[in-house]
BAMIZA-75893 format. One record per residue (C-alpha): x, y, z; residue in three letters. Coordinates in Angstrom, 2 decimals, always signed. Layout:
! residues N
<rec c1="X" c2="Y" c3="Z" kenu="Ala"/>
...
! end
This chain:
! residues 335
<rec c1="+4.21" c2="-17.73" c3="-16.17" kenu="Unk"/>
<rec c1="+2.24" c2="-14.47" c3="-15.49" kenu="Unk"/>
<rec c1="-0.55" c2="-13.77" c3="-17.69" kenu="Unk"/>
<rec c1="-1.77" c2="-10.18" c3="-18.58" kenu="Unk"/>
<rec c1="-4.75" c2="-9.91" c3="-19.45" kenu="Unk"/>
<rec c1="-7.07" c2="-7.12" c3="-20.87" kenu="Unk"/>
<rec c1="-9.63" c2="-6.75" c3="-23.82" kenu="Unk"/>
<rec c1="-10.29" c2="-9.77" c3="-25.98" kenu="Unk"/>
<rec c1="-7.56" c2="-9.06" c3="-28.68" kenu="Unk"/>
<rec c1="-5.17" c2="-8.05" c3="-26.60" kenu="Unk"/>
<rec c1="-3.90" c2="-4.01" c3="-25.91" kenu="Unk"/>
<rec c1="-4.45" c2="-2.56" c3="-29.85" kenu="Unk"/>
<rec c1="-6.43" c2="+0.26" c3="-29.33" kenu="Unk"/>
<rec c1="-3.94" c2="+3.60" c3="-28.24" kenu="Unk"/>
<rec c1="-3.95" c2="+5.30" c3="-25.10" kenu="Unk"/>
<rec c1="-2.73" c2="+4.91" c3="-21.33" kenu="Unk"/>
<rec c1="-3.77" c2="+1.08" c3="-20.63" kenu="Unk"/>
<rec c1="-1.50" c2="+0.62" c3="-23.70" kenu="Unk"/>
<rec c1="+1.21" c2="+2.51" c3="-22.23" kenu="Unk"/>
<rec c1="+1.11" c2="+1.06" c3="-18.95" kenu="Unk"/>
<rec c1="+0.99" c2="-2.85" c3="-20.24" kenu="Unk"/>
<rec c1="+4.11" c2="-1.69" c3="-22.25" kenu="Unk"/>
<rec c1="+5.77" c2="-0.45" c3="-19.19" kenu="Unk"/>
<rec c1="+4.72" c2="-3.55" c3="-17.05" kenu="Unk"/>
<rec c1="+6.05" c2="-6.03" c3="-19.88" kenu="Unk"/>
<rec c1="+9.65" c2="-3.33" c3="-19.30" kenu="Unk"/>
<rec c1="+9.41" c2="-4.39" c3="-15.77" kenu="Unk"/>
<rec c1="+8.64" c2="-8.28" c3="-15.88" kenu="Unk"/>
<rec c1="+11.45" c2="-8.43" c3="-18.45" kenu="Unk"/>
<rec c1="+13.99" c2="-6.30" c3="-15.86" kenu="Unk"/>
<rec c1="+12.80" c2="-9.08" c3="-13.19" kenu="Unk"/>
<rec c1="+13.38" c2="-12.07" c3="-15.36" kenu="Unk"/>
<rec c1="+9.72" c2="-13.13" c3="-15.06" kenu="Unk"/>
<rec c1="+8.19" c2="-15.10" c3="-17.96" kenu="Unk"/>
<rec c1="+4.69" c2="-13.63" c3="-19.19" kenu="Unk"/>
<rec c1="+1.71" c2="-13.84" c3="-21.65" kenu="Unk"/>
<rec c1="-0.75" c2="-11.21" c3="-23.09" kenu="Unk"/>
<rec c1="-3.82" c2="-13.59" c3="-23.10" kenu="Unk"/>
<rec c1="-6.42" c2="-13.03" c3="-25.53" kenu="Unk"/>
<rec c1="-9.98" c2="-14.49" c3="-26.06" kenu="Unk"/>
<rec c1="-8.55" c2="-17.07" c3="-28.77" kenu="Unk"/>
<rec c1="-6.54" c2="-19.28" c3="-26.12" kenu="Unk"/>
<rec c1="-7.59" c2="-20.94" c3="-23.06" kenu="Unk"/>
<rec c1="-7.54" c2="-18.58" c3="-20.70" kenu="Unk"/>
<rec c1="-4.67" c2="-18.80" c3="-18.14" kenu="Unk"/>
<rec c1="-5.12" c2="-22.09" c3="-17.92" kenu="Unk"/>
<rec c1="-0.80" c2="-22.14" c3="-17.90" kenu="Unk"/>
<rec c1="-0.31" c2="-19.28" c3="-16.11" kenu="Unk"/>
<rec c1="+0.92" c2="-19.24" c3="-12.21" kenu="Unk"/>
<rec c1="-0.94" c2="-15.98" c3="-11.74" kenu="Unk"/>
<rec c1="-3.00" c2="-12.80" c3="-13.84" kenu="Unk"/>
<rec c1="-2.36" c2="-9.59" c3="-13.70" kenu="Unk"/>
<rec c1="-5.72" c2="-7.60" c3="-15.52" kenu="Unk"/>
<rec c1="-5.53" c2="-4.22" c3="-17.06" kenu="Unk"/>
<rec c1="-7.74" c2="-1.85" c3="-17.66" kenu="Unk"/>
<rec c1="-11.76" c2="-1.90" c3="-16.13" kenu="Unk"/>
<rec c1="-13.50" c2="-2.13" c3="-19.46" kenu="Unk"/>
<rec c1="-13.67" c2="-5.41" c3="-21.12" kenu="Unk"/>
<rec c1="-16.83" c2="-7.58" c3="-19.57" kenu="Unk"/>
<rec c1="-14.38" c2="-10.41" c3="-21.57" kenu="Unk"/>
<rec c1="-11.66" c2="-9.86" c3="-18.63" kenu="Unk"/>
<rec c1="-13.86" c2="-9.57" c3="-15.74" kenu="Unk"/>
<rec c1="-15.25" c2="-13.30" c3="-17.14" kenu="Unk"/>
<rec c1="-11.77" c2="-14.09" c3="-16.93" kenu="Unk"/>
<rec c1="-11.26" c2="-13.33" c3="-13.66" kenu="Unk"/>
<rec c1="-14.13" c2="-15.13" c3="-12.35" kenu="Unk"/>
<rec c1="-13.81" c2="-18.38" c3="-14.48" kenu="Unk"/>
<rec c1="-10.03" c2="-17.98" c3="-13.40" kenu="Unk"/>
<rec c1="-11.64" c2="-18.13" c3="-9.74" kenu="Unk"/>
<rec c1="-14.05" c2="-20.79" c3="-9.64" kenu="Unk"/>
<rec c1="-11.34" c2="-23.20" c3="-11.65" kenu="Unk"/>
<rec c1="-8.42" c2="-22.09" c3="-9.81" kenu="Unk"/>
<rec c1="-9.34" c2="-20.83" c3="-6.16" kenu="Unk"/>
<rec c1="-5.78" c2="-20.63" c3="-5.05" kenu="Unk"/>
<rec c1="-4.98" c2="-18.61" c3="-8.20" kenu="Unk"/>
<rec c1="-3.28" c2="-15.26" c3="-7.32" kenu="Unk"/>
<rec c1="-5.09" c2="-12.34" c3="-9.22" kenu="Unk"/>
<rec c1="-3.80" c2="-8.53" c3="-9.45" kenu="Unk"/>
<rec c1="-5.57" c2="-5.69" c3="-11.27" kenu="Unk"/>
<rec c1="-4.86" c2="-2.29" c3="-12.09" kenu="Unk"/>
<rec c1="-8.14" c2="-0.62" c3="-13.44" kenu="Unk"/>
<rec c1="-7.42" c2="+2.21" c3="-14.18" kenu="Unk"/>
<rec c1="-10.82" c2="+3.96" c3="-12.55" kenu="Unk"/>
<rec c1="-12.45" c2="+6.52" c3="-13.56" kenu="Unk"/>
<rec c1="-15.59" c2="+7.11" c3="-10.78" kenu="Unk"/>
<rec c1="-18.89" c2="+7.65" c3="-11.82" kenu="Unk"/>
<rec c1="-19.25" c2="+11.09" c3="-11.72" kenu="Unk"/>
<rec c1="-16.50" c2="+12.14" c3="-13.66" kenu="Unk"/>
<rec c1="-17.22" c2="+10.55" c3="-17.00" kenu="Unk"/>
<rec c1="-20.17" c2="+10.38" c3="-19.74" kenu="Unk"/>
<rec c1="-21.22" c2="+6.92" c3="-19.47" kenu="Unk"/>
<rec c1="-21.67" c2="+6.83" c3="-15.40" kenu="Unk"/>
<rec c1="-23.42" c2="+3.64" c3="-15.32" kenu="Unk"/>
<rec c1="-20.86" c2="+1.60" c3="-17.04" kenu="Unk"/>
<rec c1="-18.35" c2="+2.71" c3="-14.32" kenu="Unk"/>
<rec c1="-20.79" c2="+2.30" c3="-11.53" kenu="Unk"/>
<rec c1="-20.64" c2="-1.92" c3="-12.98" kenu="Unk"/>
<rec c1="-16.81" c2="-2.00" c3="-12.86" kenu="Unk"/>
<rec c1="-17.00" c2="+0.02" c3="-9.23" kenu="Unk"/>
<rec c1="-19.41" c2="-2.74" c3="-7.55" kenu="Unk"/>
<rec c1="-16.79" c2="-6.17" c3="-9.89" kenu="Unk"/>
<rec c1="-14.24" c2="-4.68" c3="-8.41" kenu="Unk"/>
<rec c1="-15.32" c2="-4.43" c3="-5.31" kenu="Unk"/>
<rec c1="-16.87" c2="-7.78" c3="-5.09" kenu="Unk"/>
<rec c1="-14.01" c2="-9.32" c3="-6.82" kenu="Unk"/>
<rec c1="-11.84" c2="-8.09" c3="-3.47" kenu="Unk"/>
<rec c1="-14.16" c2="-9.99" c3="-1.79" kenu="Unk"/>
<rec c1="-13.45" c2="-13.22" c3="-3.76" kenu="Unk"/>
<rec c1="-9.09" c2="-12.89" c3="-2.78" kenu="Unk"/>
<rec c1="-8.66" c2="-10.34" c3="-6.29" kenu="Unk"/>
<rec c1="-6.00" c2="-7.55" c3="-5.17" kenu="Unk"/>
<rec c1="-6.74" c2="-4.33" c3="-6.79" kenu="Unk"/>
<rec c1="-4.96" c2="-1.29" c3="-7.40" kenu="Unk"/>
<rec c1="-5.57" c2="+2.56" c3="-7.61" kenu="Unk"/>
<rec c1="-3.42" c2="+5.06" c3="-8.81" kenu="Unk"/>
<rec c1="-4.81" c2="+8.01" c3="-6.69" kenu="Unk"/>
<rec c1="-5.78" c2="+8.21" c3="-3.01" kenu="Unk"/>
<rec c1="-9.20" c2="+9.25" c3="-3.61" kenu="Unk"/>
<rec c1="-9.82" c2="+6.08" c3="-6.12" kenu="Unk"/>
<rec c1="-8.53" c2="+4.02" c3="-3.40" kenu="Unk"/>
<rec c1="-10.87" c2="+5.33" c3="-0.98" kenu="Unk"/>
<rec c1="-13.84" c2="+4.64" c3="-3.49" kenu="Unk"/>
<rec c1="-12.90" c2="+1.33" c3="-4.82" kenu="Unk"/>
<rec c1="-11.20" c2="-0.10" c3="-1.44" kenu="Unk"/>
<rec c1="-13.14" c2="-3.48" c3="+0.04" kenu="Unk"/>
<rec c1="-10.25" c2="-5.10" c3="+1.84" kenu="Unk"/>
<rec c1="-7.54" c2="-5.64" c3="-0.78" kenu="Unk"/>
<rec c1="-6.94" c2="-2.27" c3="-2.29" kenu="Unk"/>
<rec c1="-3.60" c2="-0.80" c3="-2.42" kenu="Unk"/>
<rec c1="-2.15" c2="+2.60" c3="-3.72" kenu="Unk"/>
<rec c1="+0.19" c2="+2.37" c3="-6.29" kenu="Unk"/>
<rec c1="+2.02" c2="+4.81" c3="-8.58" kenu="Unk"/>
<rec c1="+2.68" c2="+3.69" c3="-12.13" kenu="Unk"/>
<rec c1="+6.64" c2="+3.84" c3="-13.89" kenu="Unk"/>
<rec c1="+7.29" c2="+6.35" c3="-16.29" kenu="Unk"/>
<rec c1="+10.05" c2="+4.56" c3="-17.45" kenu="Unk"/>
<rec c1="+13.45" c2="+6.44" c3="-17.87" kenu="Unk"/>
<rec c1="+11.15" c2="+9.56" c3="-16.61" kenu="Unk"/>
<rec c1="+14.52" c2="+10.60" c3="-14.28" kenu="Unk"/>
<rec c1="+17.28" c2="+9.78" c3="-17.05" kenu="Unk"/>
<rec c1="+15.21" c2="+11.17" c3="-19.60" kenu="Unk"/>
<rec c1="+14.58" c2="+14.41" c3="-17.77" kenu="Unk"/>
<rec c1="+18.49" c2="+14.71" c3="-16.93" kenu="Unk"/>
<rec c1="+18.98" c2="+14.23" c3="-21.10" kenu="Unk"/>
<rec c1="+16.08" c2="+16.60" c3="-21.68" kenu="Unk"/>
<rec c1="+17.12" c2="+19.62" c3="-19.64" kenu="Unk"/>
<rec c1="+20.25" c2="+19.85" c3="-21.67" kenu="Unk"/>
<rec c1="+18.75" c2="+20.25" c3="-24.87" kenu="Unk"/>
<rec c1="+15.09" c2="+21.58" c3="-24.76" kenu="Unk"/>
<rec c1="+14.10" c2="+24.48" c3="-26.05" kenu="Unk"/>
<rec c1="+13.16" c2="+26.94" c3="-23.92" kenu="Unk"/>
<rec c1="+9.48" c2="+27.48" c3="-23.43" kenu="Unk"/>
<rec c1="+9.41" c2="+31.01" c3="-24.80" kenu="Unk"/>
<rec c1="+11.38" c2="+30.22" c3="-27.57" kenu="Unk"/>
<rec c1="+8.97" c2="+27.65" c3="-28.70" kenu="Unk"/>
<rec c1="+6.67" c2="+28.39" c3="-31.93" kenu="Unk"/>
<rec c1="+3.92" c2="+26.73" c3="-31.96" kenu="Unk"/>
<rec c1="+1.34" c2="+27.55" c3="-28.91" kenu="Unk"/>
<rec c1="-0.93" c2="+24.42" c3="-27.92" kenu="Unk"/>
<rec c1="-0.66" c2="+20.94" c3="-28.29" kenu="Unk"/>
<rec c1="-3.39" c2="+18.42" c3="-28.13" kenu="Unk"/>
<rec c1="-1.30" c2="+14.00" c3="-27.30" kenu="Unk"/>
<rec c1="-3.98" c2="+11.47" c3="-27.00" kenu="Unk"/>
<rec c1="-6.55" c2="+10.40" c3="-29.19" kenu="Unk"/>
<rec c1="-9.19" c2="+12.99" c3="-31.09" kenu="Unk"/>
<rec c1="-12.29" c2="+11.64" c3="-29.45" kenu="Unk"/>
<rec c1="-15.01" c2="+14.11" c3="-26.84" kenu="Unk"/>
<rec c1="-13.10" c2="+11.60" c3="-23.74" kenu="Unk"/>
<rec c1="-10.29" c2="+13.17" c3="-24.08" kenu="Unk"/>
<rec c1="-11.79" c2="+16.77" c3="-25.13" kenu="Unk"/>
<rec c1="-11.36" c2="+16.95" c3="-28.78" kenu="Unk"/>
<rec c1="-14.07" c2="+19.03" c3="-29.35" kenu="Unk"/>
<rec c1="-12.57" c2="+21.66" c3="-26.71" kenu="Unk"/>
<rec c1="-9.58" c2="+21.58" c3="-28.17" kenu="Unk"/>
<rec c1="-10.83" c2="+22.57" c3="-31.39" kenu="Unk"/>
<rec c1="-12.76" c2="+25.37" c3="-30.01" kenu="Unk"/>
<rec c1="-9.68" c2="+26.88" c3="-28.07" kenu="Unk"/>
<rec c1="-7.60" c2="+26.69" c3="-31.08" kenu="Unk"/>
<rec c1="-10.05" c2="+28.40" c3="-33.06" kenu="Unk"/>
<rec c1="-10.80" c2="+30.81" c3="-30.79" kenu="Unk"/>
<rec c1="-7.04" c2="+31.53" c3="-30.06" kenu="Unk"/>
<rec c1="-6.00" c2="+31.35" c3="-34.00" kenu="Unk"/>
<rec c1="-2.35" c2="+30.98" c3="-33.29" kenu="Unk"/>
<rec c1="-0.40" c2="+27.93" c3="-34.78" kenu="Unk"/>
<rec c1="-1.16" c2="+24.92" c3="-32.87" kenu="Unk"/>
<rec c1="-0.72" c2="+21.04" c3="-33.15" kenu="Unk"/>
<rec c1="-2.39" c2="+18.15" c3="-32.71" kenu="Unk"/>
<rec c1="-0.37" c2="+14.46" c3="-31.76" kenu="Unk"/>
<rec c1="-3.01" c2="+11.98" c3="-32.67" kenu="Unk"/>
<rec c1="-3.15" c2="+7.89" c3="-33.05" kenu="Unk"/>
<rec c1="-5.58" c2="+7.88" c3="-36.02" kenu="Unk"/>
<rec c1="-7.16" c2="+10.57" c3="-38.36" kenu="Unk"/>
<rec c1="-9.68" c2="+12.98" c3="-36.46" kenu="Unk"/>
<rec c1="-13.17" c2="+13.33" c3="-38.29" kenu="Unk"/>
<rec c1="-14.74" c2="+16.73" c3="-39.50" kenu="Unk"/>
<rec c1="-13.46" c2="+20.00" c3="-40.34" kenu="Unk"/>
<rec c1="-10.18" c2="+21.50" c3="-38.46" kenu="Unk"/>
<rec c1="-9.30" c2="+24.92" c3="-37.52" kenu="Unk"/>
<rec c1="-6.62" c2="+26.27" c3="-40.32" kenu="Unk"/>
<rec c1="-4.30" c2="+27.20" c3="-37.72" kenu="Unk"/>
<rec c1="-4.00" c2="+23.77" c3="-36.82" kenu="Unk"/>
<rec c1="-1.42" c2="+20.96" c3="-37.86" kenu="Unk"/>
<rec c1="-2.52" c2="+17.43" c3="-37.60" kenu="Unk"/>
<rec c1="+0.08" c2="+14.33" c3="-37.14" kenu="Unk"/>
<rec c1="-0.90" c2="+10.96" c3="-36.62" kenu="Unk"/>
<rec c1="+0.47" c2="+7.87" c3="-35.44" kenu="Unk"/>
<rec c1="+4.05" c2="+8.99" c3="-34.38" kenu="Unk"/>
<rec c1="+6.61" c2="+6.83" c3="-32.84" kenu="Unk"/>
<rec c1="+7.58" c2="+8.18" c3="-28.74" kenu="Unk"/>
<rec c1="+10.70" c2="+9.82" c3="-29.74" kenu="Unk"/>
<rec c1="+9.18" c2="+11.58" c3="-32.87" kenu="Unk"/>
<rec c1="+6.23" c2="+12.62" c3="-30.10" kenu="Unk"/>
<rec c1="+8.73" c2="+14.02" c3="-27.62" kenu="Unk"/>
<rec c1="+10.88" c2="+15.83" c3="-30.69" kenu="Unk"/>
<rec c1="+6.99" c2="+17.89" c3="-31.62" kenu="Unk"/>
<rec c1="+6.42" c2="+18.31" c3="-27.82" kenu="Unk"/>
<rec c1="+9.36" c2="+20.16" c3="-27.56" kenu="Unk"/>
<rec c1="+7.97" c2="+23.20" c3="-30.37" kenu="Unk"/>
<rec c1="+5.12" c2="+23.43" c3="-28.33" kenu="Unk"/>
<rec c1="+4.57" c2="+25.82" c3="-25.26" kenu="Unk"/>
<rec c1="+1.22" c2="+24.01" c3="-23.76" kenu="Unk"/>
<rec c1="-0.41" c2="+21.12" c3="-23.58" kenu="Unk"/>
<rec c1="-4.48" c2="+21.18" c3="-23.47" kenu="Unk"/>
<rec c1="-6.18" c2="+17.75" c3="-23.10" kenu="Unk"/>
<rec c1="-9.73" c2="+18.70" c3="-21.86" kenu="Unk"/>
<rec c1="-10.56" c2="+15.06" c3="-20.95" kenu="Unk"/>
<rec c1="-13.11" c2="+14.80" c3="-18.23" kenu="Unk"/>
<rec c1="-10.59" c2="+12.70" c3="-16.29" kenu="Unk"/>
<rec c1="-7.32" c2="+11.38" c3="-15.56" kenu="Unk"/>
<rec c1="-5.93" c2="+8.52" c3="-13.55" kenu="Unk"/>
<rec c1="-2.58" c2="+8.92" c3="-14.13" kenu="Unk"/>
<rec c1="-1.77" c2="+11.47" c3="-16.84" kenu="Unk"/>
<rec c1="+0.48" c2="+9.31" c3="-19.45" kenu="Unk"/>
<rec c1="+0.32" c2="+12.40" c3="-21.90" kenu="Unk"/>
<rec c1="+0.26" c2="+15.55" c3="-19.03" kenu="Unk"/>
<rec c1="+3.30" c2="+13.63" c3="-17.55" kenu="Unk"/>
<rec c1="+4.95" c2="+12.85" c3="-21.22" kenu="Unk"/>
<rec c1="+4.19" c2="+16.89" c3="-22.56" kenu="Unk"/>
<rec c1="+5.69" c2="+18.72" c3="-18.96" kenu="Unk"/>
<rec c1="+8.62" c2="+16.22" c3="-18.93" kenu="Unk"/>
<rec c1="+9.34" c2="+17.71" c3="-22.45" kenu="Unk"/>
<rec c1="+9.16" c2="+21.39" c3="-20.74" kenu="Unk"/>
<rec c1="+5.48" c2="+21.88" c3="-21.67" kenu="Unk"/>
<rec c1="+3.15" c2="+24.02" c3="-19.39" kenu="Unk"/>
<rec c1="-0.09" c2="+21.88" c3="-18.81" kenu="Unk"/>
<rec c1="-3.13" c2="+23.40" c3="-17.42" kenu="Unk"/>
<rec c1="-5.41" c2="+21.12" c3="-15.68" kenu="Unk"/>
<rec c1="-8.89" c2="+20.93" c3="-17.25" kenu="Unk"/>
<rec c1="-10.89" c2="+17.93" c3="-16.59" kenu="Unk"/>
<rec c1="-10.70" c2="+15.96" c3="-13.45" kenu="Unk"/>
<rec c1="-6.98" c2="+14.98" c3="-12.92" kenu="Unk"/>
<rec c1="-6.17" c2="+14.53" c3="-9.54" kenu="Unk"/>
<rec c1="-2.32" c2="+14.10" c3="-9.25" kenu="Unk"/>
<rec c1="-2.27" c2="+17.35" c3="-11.02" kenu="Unk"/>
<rec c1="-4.10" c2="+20.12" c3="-9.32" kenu="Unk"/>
<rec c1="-1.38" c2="+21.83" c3="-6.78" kenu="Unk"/>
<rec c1="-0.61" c2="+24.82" c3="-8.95" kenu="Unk"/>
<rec c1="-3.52" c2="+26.77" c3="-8.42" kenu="Unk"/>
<rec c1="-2.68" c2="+29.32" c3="-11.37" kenu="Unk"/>
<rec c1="-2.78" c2="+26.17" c3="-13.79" kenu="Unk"/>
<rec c1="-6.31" c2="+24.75" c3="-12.10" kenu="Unk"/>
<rec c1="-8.70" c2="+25.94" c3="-15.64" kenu="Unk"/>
<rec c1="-11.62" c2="+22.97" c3="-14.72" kenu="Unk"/>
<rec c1="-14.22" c2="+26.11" c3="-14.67" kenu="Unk"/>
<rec c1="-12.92" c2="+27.81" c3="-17.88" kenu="Unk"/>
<rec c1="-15.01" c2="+27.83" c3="-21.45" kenu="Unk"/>
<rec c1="-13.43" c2="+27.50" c3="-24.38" kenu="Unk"/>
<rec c1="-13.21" c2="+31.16" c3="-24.92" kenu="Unk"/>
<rec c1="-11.76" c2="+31.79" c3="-21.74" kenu="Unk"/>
<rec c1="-9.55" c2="+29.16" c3="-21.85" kenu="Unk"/>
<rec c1="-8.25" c2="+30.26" c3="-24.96" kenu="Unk"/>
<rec c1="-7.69" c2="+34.19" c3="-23.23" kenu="Unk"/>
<rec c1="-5.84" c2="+32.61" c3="-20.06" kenu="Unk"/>
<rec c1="-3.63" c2="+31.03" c3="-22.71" kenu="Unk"/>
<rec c1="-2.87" c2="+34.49" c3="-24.52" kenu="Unk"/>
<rec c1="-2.30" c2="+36.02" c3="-21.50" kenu="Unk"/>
<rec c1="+0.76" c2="+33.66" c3="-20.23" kenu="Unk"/>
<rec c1="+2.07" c2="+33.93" c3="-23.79" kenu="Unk"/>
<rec c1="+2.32" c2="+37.35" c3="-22.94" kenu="Unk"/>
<rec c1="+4.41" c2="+36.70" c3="-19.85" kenu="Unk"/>
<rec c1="+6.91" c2="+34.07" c3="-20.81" kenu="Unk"/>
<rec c1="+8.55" c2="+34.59" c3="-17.29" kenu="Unk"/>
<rec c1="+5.58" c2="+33.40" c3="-15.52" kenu="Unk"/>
<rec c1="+4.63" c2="+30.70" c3="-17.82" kenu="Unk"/>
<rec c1="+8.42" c2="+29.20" c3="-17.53" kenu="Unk"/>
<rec c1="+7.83" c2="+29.26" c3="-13.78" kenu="Unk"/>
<rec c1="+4.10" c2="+27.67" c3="-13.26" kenu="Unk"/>
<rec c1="+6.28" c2="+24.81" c3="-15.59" kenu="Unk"/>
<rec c1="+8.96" c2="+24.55" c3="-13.23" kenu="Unk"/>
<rec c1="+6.72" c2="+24.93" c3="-10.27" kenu="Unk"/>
<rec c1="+4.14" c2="+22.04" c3="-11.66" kenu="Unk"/>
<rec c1="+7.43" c2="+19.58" c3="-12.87" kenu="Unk"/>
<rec c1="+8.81" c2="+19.91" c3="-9.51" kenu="Unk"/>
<rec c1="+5.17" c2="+19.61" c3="-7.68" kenu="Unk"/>
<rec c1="+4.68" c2="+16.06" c3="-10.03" kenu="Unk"/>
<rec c1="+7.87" c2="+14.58" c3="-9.56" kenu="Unk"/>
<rec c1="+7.38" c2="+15.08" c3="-5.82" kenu="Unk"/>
<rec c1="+3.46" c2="+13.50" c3="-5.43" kenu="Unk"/>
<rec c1="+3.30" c2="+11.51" c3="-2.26" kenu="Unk"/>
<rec c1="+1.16" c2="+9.41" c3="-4.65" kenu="Unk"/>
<rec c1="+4.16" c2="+8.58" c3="-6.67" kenu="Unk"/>
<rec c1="+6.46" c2="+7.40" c3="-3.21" kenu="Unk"/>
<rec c1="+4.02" c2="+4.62" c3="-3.33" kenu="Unk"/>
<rec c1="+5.40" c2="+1.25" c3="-4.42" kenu="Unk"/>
<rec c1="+5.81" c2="+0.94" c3="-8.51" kenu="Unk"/>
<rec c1="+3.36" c2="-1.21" c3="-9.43" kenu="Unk"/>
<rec c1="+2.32" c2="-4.12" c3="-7.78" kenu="Unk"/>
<rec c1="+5.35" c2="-5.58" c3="-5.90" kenu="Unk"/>
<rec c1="+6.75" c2="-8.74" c3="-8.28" kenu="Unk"/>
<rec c1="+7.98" c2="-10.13" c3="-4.41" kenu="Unk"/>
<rec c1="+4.79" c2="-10.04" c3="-3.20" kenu="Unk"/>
<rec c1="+3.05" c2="-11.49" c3="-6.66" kenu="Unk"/>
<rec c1="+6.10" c2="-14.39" c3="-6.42" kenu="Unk"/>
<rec c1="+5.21" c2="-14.67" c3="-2.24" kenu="Unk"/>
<rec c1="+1.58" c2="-15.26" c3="-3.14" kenu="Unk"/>
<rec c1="+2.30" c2="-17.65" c3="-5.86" kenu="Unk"/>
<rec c1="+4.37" c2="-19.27" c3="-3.53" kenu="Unk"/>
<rec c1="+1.88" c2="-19.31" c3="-0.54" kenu="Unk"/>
<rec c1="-1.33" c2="-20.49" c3="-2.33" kenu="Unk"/>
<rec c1="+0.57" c2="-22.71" c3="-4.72" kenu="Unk"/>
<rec c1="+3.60" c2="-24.27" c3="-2.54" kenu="Unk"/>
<rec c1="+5.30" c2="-24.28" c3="-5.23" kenu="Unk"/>
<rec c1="+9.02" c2="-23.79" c3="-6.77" kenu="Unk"/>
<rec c1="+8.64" c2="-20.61" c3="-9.18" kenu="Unk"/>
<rec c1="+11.93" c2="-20.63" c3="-10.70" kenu="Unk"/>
<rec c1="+10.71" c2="-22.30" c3="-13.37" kenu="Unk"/>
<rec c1="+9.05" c2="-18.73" c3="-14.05" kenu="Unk"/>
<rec c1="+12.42" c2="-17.27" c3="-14.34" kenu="Unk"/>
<rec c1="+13.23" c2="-17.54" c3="-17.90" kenu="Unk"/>
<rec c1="+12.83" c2="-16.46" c3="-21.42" kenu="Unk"/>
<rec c1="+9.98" c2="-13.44" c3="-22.05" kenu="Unk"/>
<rec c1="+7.42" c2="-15.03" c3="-24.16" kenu="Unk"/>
<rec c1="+4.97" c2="-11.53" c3="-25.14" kenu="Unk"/>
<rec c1="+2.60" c2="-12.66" c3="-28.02" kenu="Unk"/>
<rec c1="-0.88" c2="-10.06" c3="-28.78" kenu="Unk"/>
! end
C-alpha cells in the first residue's frame, strides 16, 4: 500500500496541493494501486510499502519522512513539493527551511520532484527529477470545450479572480484592478473573503469544478496576482475554458507570450492594459489562442506525468525483494 502523506489532517484546506493529491489518487486508482492519505492520528506508514509526500509545508510531514527513514531505511520515499524559492514569496525564510530538508533529505535516498526546470536546478542534490503534473481530461475536455464555449468577445463579464481571497494569491490586487476598471467582474472563491468589495464585483464561493468551468466561461480574463506559481492549477483551468490570462506574479511555465507578461504593471495600469484588449477583441482572442497553444506545448509538460508508478513498484521491489501484487487491489482513500 502507498501512503500519501501531507499536513496532519490530511488535504482540507483548498488550493493546488489539493488538486494535485486528487489527481494522483485518479492515477493510483487507473493503475490498480492500493493507497492511504495518512494523517497525524495513525501510525505513520507503518503499513505502507512506500510514501509519496505532498506539498513542502507541514514540519508534521517532513517528521514523517525522517522517522519513516531511520525505522525503515529501505523504505522508498517520493515527494512532490510544490516549491516556491525564496525570493519569490513573503515568508522567505520558511522556504529557505524546506529548500535545505529537501535537499538533505536527497541525501538520505528521498526522490524529489519539481515541476519547472528552474526549481529543479535550485532544489536538485542527486535525486531530483522534472516532472509535469496531469490535468486530468485536460485533452478530452478541451475537444468538448471548443464546441461549446462562448466566444471570448461575446463574454460579459470582464475579470475573474479562481483561487482563494488571501494577499498569496493577490487578493488585494485584484480588488484594486476591479475597482479601478469598474466593469462587472467575478470572483471564484473557496470561503468568504473579508472586508469591503468593489460593487462591480460578484462573489461565489465554494463551487463544485463543473459549476467553476460553467462561470469561467462568462468571463474574458483571468487575473490571479499571486507572487508565484508552480504549476498554475487555476491559469491552466481559466485558459482551458477560453480565458485570456495575463501573467502577473512569478509563473514560470507561463511567460512565452510577451504581450501577456504584466509582472511590472500597478494596479492602475493593469487595469488600463485590460481596457485596452477589451477594446480589440481580435487581438485578445489571439494572445488566447497563442498562450493555449504555447501551454499545451511546454517542453516542461513532455516530461514524465508524475512520478513513474513502474519506477515507484521497481524500487519497492529492489529495496524490499518483495512480491507487490498484493498492492494491486481495492483503493482504500480515507482523510
Amino acid at each position: 500500500m502507498i501512503g500519501i502523506v501531507g499536513n496532519r489532517g490530511g488535504f482540507r484546506e483548498p488550493g493546488g496541493v489539493r488538486k494535485l493529491v486528487q489527481l494522483l489518487c485518479q492515477r493510483l486508482e487507473i493503475e490498480q494501486f492500493t493507497y492511504h492519505i495518512l494523517t497525524a492520528k495513525e501510525k505513520s506508514g507503518r503499513d505502507c510499502s512506500s510514501l509519496i509526500m505532498v506539498g513542502c509545508s507541514s514540519p508534521w510531514a517532513y517528521g514523517v519522512a525522517l522517522k519513516s527513514l531511520i525505522q525503515r531505511p529501505a523504505l522508498p520515499i517520493h515527494w512532490i513539493p510544490c516549491f516556491h524559492p525564496p525570493r519569490y514569496v513573503t515568508h522567505p525564510w520558511k522556504a529557505r527551511v524546506a529548500l535545505w530538508a529537501l535537499r538533505g533529505l536527497q541525501m538520505l535516498g528521498v526522490h524529489v520532484y519539481a515541476l519547472t526546470q528552474a526549481e529543479q536546478t535550485e532544489l536538485n542534490a542527486g535525486r531530483c527529477a522534472l516532472l509535469s503534473l496531469p490535468f486530468d481530461s485536460e485533452e478530452a475536455f478541451q475537444v468538448q470545450a471548443l464546441k461549446r464555449m462562448t466566444p471570448i468577445a461575446q463574454r460579459p463579464l470582464a475579470l475573474v479572480f479562481l483561487g482563494r481571497p488571501v494577499s498569496q494569491k493577490g487578493w488585494p490586487q485584484y480588488l484594486a484592478i476591479v475597482s479601478h476598471l469598474g466593469l462587472n467582474s467575478l470572483a471564484l472563491v473557496p470561503f468568504a473573503p473579508e472586508g469591503k468589495l468593489p460593487r462591480t464585483l460578484t462573489v461565489k464561493i465554494g463551487l463544485h469544478d463543473h459549476e467553476v468551468r460553467e462561470h469561467l466561461d462568462q468571463c474574458q480574463l483571468l487575473i490571479l496576482p499571486s507572487d508565484y506559481e508552480s504549476f498554475g492549477f487555476a491559469q491552466a483551468e481559466a485558459l482551458l475554458s477560453g480565458c485570456c490570462v495575463p501573467v502577473l506574479g512569478e509563473w514560470p511555465l507561463w511567460l512565452k507570450i510577451a504581450e501577456l507578461d504584466w509582472r511590472q504593471l500597478t494596479p492602475w495600469q493593469a487595469a488600463e492594459r485590460v481596457r485596452t484588449l477589451l477594446k480589440q477583441p481580435a487581438t485578445l482572442a489571439s494572445l488566447q489562442k497563442q498562450q493555449l497553444q504555447a501551454w499545451m506545448n511546454l517542453p516542461e509538460r513532455q516530461a514524465p506525468i508524475l512520478p513513474d508508478l513502474r519506477e515507484i513498484d521497481a524500487d519497492i521491489a529492489r529495496r524490499r525483494g518483495t512480491d507487490r501484487s498484493s498492492d494491486r487491489r481495492n483503493i482504500h482513500l480515507t482523510e
